[in-house]
Backbone as ProteinMPNN parsed JSONL, in Angstrom:
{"seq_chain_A": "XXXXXXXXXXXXXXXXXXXXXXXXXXXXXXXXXXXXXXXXXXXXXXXXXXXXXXXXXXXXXXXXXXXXXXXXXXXXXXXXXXXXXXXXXXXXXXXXXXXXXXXXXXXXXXXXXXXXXXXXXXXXXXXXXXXXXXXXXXXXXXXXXXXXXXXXXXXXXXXXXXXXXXXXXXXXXXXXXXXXXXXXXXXXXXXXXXXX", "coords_chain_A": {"N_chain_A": [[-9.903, 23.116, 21.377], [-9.798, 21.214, 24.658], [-8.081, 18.536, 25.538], [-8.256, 16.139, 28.137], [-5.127, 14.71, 29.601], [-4.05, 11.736, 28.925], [-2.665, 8.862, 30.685], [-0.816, 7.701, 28.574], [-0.891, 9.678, 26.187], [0.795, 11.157, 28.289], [3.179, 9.789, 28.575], [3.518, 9.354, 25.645], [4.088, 12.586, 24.902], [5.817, 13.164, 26.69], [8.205, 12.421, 25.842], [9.257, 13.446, 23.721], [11.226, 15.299, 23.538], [13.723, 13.703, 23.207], [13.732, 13.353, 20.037], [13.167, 15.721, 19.196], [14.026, 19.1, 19.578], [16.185, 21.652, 18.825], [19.823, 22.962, 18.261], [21.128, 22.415, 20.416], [23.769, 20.194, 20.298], [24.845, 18.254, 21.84], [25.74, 15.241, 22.859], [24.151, 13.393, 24.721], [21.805, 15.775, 25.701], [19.821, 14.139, 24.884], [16.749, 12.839, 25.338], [13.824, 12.534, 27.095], [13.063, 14.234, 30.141], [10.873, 15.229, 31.834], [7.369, 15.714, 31.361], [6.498, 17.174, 28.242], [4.029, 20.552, 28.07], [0.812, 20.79, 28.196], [-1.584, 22.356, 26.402], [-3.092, 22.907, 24.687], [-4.892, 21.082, 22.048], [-6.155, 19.205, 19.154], [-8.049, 17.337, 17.153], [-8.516, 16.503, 14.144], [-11.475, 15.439, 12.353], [-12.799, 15.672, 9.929], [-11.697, 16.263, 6.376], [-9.706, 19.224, 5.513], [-10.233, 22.354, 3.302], [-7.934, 22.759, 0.353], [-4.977, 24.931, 0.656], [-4.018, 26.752, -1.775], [-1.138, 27.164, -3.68], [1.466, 29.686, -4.663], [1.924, 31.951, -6.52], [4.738, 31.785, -7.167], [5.781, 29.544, -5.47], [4.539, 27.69, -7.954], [6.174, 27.91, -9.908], [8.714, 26.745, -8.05], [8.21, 23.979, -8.381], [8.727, 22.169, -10.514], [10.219, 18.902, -11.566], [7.2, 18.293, -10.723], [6.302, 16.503, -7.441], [4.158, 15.935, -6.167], [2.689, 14.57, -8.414], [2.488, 11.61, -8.445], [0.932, 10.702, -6.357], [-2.838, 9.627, -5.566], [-4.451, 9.61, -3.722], [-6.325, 11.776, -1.793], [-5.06, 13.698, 1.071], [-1.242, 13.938, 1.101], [2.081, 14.067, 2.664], [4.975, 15.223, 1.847], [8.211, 14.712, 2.295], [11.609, 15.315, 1.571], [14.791, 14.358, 2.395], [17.553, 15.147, 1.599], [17.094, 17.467, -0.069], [15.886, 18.867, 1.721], [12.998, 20.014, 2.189], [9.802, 20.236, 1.667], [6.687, 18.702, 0.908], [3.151, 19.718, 0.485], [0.421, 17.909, -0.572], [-2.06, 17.618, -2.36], [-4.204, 15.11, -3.495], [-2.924, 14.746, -6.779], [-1.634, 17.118, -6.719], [0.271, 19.92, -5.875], [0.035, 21.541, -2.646], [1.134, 22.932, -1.119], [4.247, 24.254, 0.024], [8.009, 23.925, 1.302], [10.95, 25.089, 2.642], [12.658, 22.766, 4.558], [14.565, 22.122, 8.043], [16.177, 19.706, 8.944], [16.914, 16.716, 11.174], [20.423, 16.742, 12.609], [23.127, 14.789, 11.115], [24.194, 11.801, 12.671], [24.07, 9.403, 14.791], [22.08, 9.169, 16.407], [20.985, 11.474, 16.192], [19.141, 11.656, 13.402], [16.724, 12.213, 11.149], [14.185, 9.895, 10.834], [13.572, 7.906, 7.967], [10.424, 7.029, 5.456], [7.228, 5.299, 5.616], [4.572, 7.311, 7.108], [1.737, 8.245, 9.452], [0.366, 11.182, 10.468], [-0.174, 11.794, 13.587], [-1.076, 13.294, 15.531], [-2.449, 17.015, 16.247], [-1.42, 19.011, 17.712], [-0.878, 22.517, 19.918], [0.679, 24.521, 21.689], [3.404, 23.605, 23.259], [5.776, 22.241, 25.53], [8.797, 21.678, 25.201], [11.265, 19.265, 26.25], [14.506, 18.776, 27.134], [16.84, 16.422, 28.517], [18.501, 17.528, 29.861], [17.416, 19.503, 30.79], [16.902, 21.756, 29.998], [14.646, 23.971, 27.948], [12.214, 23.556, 25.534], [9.878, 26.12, 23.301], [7.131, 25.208, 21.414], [5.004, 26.117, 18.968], [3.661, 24.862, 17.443], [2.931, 21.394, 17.486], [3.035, 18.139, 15.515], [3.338, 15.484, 15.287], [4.596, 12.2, 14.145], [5.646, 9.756, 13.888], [5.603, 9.023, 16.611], [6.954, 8.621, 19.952], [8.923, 10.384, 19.412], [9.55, 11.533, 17.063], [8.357, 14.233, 15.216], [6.796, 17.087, 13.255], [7.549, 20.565, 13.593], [7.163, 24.131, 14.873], [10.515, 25.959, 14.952], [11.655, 28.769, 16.669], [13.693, 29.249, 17.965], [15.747, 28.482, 15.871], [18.573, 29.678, 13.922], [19.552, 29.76, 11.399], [19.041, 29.997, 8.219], [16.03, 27.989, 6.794], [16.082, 24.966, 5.21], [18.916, 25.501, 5.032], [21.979, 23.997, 4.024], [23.411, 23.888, 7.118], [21.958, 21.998, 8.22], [23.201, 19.456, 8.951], [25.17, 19.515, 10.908], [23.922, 21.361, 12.691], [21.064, 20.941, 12.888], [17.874, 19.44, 13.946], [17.018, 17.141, 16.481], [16.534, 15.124, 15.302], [13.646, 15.485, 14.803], [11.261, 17.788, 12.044], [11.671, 20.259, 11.805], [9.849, 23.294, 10.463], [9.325, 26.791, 9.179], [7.176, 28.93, 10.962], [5.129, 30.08, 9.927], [4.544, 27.988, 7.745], [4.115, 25.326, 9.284], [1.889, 26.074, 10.451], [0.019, 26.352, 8.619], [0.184, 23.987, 7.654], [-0.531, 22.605, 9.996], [-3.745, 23.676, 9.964], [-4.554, 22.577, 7.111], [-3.849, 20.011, 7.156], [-4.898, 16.49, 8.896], [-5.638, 14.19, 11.885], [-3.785, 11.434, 10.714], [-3.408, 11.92, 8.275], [-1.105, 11.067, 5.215], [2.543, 10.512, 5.691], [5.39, 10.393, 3.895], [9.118, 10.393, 4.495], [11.689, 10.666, 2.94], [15.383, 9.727, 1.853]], "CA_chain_A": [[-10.525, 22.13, 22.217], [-8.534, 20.612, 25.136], [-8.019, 17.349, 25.824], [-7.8, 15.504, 29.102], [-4.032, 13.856, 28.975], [-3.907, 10.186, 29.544], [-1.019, 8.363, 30.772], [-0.141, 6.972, 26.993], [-0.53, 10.784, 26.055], [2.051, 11.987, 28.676], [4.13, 9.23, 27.967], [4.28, 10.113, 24.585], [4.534, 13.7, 25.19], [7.221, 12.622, 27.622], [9.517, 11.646, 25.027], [9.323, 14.619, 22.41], [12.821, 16.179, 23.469], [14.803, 13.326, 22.342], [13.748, 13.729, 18.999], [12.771, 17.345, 18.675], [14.67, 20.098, 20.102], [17.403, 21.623, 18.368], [20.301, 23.921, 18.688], [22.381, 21.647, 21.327], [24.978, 18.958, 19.411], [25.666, 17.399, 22.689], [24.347, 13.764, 22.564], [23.579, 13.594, 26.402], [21.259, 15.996, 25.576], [18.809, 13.086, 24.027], [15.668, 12.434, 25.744], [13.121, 13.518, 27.901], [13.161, 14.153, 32.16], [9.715, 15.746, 32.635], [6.599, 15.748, 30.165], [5.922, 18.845, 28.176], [2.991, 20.879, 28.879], [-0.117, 20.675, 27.178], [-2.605, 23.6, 26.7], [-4.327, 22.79, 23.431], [-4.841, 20.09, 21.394], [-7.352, 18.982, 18.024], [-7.665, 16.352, 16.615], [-9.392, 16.579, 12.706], [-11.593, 14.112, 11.488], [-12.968, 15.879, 8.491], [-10.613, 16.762, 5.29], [-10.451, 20.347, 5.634], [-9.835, 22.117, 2.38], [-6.263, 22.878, 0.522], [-4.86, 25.997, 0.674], [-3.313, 26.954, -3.073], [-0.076, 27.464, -3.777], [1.159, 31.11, -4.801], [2.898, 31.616, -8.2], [6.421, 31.753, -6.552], [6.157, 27.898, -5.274], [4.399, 27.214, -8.788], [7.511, 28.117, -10.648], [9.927, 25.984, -7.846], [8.252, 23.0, -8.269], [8.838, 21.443, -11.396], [9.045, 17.851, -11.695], [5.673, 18.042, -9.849], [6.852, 15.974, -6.713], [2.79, 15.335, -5.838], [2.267, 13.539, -9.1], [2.071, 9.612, -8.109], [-0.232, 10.715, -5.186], [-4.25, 9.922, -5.744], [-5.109, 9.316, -2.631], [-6.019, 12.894, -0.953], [-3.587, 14.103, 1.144], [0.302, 13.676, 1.663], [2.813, 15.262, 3.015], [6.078, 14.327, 1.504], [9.862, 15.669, 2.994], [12.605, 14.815, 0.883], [15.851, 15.512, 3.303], [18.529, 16.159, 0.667], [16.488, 18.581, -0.289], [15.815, 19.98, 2.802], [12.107, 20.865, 1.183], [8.412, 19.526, 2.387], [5.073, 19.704, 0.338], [1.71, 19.161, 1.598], [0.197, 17.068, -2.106], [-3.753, 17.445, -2.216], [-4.079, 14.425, -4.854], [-1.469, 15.123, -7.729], [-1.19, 18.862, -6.881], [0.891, 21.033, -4.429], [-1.362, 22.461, -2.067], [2.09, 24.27, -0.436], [5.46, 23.885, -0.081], [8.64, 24.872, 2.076], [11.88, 24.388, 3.109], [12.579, 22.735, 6.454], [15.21, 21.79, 8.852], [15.941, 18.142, 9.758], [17.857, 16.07, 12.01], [21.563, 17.039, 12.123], [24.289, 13.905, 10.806], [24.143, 11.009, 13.673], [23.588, 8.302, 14.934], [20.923, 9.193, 17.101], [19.914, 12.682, 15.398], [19.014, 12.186, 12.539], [15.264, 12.123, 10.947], [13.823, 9.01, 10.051], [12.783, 8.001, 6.475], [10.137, 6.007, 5.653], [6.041, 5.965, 5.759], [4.152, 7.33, 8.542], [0.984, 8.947, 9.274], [-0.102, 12.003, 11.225], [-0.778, 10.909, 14.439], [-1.825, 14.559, 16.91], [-2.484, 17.944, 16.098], [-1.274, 19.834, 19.374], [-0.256, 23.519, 19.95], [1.651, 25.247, 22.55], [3.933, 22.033, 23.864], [6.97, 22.718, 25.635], [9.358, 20.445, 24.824], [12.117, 19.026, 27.017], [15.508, 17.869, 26.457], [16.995, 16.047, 29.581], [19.959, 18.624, 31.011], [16.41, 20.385, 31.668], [16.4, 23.171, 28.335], [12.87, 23.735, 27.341], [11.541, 24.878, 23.925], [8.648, 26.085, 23.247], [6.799, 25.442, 20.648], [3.74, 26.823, 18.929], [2.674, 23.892, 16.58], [3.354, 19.843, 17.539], [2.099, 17.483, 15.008], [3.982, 14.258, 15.621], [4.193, 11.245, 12.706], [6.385, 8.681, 14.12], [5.396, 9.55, 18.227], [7.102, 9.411, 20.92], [9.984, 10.633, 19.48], [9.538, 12.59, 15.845], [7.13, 15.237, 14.426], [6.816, 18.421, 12.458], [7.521, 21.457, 14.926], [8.377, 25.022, 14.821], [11.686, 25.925, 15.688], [11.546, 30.001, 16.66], [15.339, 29.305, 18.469], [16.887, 28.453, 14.733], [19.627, 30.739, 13.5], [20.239, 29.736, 9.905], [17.634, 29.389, 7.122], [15.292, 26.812, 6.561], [16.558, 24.845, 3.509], [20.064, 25.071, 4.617], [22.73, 22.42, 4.679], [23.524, 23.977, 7.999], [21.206, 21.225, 8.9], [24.216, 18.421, 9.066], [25.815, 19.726, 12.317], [23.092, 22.283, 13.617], [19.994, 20.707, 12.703], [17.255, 19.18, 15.132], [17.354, 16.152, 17.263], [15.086, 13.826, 14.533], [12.016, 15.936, 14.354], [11.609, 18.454, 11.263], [11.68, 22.144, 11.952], [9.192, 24.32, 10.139], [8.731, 27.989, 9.512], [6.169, 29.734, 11.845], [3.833, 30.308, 8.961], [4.427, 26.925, 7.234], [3.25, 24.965, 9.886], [0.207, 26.866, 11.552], [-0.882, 26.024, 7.371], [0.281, 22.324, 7.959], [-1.856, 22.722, 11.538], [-4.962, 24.167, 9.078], [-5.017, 21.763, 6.35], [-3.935, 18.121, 7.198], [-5.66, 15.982, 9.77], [-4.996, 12.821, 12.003], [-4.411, 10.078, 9.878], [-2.677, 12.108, 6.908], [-0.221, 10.047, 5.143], [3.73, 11.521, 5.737], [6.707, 9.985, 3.205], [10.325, 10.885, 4.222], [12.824, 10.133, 1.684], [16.733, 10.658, 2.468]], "C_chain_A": [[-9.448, 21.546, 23.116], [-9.166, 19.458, 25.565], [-7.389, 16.89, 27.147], [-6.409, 14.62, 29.019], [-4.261, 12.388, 29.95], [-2.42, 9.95, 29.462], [-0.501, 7.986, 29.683], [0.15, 8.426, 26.616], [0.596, 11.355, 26.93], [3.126, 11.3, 28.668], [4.489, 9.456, 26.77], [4.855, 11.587, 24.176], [5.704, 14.042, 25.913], [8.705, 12.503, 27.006], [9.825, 12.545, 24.158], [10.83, 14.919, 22.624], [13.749, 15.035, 22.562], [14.522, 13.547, 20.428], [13.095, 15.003, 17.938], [13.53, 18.683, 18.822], [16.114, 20.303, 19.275], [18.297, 23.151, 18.763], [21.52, 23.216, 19.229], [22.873, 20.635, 19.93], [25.316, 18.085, 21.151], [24.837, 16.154, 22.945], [23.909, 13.058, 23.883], [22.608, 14.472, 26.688], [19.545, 15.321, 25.554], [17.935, 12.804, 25.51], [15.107, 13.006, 27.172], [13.48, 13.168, 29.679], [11.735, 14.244, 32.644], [8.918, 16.119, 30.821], [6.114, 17.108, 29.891], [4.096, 19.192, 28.368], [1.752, 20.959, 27.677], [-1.498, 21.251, 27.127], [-3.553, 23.263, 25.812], [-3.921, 21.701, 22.748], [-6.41, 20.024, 20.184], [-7.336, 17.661, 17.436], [-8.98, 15.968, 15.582], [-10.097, 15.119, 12.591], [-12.262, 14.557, 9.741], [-11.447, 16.75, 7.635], [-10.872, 18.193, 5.294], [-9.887, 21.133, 3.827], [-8.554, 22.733, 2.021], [-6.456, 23.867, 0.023], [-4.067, 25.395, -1.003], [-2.181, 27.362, -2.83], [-0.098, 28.703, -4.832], [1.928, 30.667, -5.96], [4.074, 31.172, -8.159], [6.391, 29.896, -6.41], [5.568, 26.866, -6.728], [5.749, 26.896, -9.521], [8.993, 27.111, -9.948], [9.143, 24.494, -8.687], [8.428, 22.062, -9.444], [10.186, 20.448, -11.144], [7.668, 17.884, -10.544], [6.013, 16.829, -8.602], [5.154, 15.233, -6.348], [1.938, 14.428, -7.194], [1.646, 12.291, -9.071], [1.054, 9.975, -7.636], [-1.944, 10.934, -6.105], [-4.611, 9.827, -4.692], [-5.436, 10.601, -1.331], [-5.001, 13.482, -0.292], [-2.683, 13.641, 1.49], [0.822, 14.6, 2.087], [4.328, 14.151, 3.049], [7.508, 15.223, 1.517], [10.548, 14.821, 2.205], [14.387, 15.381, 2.138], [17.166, 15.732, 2.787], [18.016, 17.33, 0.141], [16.43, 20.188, 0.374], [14.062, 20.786, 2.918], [10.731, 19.239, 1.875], [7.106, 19.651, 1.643], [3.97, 19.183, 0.76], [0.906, 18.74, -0.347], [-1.516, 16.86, -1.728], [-4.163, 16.358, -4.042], [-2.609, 14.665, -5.377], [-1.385, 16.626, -7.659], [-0.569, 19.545, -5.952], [0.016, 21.853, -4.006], [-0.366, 24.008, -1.446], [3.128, 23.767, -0.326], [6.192, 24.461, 0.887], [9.558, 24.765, 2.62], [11.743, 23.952, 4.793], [14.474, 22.329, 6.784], [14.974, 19.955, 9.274], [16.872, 18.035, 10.797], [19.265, 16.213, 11.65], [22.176, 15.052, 11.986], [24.238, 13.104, 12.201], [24.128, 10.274, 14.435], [22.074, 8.394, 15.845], [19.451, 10.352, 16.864], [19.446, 12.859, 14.367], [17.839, 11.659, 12.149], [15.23, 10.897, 10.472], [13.363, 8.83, 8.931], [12.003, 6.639, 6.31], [8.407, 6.569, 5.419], [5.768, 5.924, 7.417], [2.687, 8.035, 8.297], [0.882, 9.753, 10.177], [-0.63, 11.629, 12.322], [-1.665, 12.072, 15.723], [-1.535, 15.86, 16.218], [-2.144, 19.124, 17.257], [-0.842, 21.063, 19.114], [-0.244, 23.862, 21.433], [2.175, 24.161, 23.641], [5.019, 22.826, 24.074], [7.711, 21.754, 25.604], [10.928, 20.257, 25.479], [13.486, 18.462, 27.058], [16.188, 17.464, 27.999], [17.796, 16.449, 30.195], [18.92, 19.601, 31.054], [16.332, 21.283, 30.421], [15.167, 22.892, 27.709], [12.64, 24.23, 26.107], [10.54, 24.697, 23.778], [8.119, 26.204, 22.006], [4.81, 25.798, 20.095], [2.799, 25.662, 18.249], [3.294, 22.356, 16.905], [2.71, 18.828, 16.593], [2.994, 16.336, 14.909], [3.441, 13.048, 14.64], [4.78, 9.84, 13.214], [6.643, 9.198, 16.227], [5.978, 8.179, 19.066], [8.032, 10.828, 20.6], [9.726, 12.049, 18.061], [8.295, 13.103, 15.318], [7.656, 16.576, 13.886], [6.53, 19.464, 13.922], [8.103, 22.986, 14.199], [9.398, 25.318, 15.7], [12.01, 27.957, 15.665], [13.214, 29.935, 17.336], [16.324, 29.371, 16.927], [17.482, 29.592, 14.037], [19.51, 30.945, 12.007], [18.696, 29.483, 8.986], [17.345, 27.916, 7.416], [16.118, 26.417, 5.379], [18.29, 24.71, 3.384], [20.988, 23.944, 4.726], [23.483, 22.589, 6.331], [22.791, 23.31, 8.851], [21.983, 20.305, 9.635], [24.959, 18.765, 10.218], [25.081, 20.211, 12.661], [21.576, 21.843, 13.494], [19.187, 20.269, 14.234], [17.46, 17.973, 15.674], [16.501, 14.995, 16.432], [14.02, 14.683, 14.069], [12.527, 16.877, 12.845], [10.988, 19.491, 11.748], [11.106, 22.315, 10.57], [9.298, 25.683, 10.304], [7.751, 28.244, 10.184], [4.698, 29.318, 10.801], [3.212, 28.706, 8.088], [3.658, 25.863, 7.896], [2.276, 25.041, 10.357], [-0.428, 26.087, 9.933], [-1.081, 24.391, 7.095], [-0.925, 21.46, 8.691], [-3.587, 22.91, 10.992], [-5.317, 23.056, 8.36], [-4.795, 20.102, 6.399], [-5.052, 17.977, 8.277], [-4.89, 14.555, 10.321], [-5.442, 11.754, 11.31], [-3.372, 10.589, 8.197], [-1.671, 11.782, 6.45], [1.204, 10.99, 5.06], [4.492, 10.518, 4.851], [7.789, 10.671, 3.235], [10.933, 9.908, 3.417], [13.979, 11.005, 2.296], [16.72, 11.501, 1.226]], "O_chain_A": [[-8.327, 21.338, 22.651], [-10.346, 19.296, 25.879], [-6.205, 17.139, 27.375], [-6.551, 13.659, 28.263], [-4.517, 12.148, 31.13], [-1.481, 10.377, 28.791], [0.715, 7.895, 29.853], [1.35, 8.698, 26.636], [1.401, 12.069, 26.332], [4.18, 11.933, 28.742], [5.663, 9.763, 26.562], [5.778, 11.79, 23.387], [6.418, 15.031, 25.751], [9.839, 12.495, 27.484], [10.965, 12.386, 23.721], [11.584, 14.699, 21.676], [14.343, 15.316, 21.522], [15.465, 13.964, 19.755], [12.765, 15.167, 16.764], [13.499, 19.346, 17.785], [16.955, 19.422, 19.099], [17.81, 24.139, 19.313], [22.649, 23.306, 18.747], [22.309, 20.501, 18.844], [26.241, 17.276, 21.214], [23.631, 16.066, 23.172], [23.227, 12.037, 23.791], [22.2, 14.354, 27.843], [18.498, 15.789, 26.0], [18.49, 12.596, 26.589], [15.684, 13.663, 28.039], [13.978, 12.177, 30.213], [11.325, 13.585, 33.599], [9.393, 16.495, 29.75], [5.591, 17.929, 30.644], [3.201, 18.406, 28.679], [1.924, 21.168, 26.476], [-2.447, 20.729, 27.711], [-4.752, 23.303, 26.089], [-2.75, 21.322, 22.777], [-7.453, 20.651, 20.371], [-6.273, 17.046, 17.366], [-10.031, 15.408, 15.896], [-9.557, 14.016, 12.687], [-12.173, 13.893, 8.707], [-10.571, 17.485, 8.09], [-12.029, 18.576, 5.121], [-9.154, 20.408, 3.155], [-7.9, 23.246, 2.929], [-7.381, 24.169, -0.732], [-3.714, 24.263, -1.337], [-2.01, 27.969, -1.773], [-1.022, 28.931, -5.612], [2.392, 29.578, -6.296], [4.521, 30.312, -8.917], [6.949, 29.151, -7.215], [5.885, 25.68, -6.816], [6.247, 25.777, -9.651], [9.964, 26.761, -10.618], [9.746, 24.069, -9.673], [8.172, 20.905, -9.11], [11.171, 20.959, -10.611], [7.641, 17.192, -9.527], [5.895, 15.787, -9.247], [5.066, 14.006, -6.293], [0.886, 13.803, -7.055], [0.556, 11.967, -9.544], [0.034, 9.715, -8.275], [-2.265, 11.828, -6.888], [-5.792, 10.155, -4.803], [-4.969, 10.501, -0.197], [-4.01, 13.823, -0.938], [-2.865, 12.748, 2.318], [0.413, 15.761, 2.058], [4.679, 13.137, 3.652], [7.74, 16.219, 0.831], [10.191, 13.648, 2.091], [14.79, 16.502, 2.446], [17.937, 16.45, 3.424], [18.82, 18.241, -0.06], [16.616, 21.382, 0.135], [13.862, 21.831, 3.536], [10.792, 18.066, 2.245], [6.459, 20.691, 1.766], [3.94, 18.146, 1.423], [1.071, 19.599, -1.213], [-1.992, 16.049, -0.934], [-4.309, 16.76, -5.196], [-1.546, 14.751, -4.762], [-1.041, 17.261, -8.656], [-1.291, 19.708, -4.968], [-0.646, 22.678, -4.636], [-0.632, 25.204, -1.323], [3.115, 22.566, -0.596], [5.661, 25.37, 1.525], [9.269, 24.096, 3.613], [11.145, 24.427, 5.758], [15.368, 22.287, 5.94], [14.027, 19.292, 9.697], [17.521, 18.968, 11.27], [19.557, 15.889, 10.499], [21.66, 14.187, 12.694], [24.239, 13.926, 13.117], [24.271, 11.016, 15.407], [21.163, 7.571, 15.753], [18.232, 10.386, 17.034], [19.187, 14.016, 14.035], [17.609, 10.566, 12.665], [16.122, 10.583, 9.684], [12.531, 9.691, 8.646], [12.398, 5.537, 6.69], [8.13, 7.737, 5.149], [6.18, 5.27, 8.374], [2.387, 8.386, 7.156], [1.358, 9.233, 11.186], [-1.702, 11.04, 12.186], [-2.551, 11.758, 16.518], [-0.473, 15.939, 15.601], [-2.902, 20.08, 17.424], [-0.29, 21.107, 18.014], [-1.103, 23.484, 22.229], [1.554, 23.881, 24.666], [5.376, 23.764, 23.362], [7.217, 20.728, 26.072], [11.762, 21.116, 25.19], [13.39, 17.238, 26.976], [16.012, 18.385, 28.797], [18.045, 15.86, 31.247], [19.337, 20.718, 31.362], [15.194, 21.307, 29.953], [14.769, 21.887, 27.122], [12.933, 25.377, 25.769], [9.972, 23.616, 23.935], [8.471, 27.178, 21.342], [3.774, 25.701, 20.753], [1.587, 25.528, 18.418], [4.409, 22.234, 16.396], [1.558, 18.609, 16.967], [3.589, 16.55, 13.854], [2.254, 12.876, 14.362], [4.217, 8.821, 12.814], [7.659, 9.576, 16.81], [5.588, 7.023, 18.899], [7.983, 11.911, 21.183], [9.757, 13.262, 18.267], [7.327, 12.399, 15.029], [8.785, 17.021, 14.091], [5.757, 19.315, 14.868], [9.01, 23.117, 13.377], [9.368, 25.08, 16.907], [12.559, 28.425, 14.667], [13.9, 30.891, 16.975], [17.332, 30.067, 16.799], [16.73, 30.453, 13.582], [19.396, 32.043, 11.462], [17.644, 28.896, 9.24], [17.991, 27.026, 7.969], [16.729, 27.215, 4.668], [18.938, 24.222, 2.458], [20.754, 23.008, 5.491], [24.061, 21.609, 6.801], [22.732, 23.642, 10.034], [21.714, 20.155, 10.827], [25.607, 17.755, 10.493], [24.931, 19.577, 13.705], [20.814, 22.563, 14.14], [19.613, 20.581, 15.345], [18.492, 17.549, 15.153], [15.897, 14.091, 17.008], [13.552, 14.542, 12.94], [13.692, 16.849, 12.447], [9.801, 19.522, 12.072], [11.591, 21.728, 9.603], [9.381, 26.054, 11.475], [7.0, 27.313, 9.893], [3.717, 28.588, 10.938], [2.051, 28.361, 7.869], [2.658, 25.416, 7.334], [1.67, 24.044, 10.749], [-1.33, 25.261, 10.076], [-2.007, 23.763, 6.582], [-1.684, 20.523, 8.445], [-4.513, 22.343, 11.573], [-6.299, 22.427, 8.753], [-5.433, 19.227, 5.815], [-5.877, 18.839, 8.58], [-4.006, 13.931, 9.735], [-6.546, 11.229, 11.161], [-2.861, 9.852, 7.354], [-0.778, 12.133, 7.221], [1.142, 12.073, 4.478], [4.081, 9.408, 5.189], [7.927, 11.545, 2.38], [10.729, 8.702, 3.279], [13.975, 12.102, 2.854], [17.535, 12.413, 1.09]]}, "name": "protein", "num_of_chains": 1, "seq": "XXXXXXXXXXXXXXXXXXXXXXXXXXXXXXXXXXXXXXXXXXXXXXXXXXXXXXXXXXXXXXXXXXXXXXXXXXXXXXXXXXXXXXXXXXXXXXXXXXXXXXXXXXXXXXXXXXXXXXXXXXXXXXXXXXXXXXXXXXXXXXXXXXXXXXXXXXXXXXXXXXXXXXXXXXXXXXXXXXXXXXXXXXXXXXXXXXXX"}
């Protein structure tokens, strides 16, 4: 479905680079010039339902990290970890390492609550010496600035501590696959908890 952008929308779309884009370390890099582009957009209001987790992410997850949670869904990033699960009630619906914000003062992911605030795909995202990235999935929690994104430019695994100098600009990098399932099963409004 696409959505007509309003000026609050391209203002916030406006702003994605400073806290999304990764790859650069140079901190003149930070923030947007020109608003990325915006082809598709959704925006859930029903709970859609949770995908299962495969045997493999059964076996990481012990202590059960979705425990506390009754309240449908979460989606809770731990960033020592490096590690993200999507919590349908007390159960892992999926799991997966990510990428955060490299070491910073300005790059590095926020912690804290938030909720899901846009479901968007194919956003190009702008960093202000003009470098574009494109991404396939935008789902933004703490908007203008930070959301869940894939990052098809990243070199190094997901998951690694190669996050601390090479990581992203604030936002959290996703696998390809991880997010499109992120994109599938949350909705706006779904509650996010980073923890350092």
């Amino acid at each position: 479905m696409r959505r007509t952008a309003t000026v609050a929308a391209l203002l916030l779309c406006g702003a994605l680079a400073a806290g999304c884009a990764a790859g650069a370390t140079d901190d003149a890099l930070r923030g947007p010039t020109t608003t990325p582009a915006r082809t598709a957009s959704r925006t859930a209001t029903a709970t859609p339902t949770a995908p299962t987790a495969t045997p493999s992410e059964a076996a990481t997850r012990a202590p059960n990290p979705c425990r506390h949670n009754r309240r449908g869904q979460l989606v809770k990033v731990n960033l020592r970890r490096q590690h993200l699960w999507m919590c349908q009630a007390g159960t892992v619906a999926h799991q997966t390492p990510i990428t955060s914000g490299m070491l910073g003062q300005y790059t590095h992911t926020p912690t804290g609550h938030y909720r899901i605030q846009a479901l968007d795909r194919d956003q190009t995202l702008t960093l202000i010496d003009g470098q574009q990235y494109q991404v396939k999935y935008w789902i933004p929690f703490d908007a203008p600035l930070f959301g869940f994104h894939d990052a098809s430019w990243q070199t190094f695994p997901f998951g690694s501590e190669k996050y601390r100098r090479h990581g992203s600009h604030g936002c959290v990098h996703m696998p390809t696959r991880a997010i499109a399932r992120l994109y599938r099963w949350a909705h706006v409004g779904t509650r996010v908890v980073i923890r350092a």
